[in-house]
N, C-alpha and C positions, 0 to 999 in steps of 0.2 A: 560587464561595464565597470570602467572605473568609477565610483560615485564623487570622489574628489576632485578626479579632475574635470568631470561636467562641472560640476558646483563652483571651480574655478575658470571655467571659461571664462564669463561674463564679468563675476560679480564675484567679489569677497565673502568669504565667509559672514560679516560682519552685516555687508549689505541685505544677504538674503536673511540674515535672521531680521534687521528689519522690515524686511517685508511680510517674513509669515507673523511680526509681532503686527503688524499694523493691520493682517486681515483678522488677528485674534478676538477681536470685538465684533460681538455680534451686529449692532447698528454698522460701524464701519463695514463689515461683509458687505450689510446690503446693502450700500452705498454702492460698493465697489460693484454690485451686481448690475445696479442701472446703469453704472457708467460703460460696464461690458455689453448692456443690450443696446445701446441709445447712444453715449456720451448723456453728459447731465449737468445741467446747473443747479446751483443751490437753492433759489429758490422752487425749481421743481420737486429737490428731494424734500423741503421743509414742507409740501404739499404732500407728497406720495407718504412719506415717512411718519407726519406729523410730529415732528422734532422742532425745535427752537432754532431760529436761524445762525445766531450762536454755536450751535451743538454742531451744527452739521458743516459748518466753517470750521470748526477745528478736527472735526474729521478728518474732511477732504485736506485740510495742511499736513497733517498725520499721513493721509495717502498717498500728498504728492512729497513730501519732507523723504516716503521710503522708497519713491522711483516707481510707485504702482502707476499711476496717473500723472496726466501735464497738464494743465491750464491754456487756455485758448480762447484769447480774448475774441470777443465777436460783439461786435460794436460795444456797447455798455455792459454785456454779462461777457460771462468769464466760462467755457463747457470746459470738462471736465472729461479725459478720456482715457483709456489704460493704454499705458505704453507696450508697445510689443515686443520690445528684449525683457523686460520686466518678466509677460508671463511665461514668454520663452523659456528663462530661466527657473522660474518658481517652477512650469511644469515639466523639464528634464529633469529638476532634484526629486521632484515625487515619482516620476518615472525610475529612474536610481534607484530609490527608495523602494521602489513595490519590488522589482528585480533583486536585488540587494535580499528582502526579506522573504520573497516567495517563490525560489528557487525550487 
């Protein structure tokens, strides 16, 4: 498998490093994890997480600022759900990746 040129289908070089920078935090992971079981609003995760509503607002910007997650408004709150070329993408580089090194 070429690994560059999966890594270039979708997303730039540049975009996917933002994206594994944005799961690099441990709180934001798990963010990202209920948004993959559920979709999730902020105030659910400031419960589940017990994080400051603050904190976890600039997460999810963080998440969605790198193409992880979108926003969807639903009457006064906002759910929060992973995009699917996003992880498309993230998991063909690691696929590459394991291939690439475990020939």
């Amino acid at each position: 498998m070429d690994l560059r040129r999966v890594m270039r289908k979708a997303f730039s070089d540049q975009e996917l490093a933002a994206m594994f920078q944005a799961l690099g935090d441990a709180k934001r992971l798990e963010i990202f994890r209920l948004a993959l079981a559920q979709g999730c609003y902020c105030g659910t995760v400031v419960e589940e997480l017990e994080l400051p509503q603050s904190t976890v607002s600039h997460h999810l910007a963080v998440l969605k600022h790198a193409g992880l997650v979108e926003a969807e408004r639903q009457g006064r709150c906002i759910c929060y759900k992973p995009t699917a070329p996003a992880l498309r993408a993230l998991q063909e580089v690691l696929r590459g990746f394991a291939e690439e090194c475990c020939r």
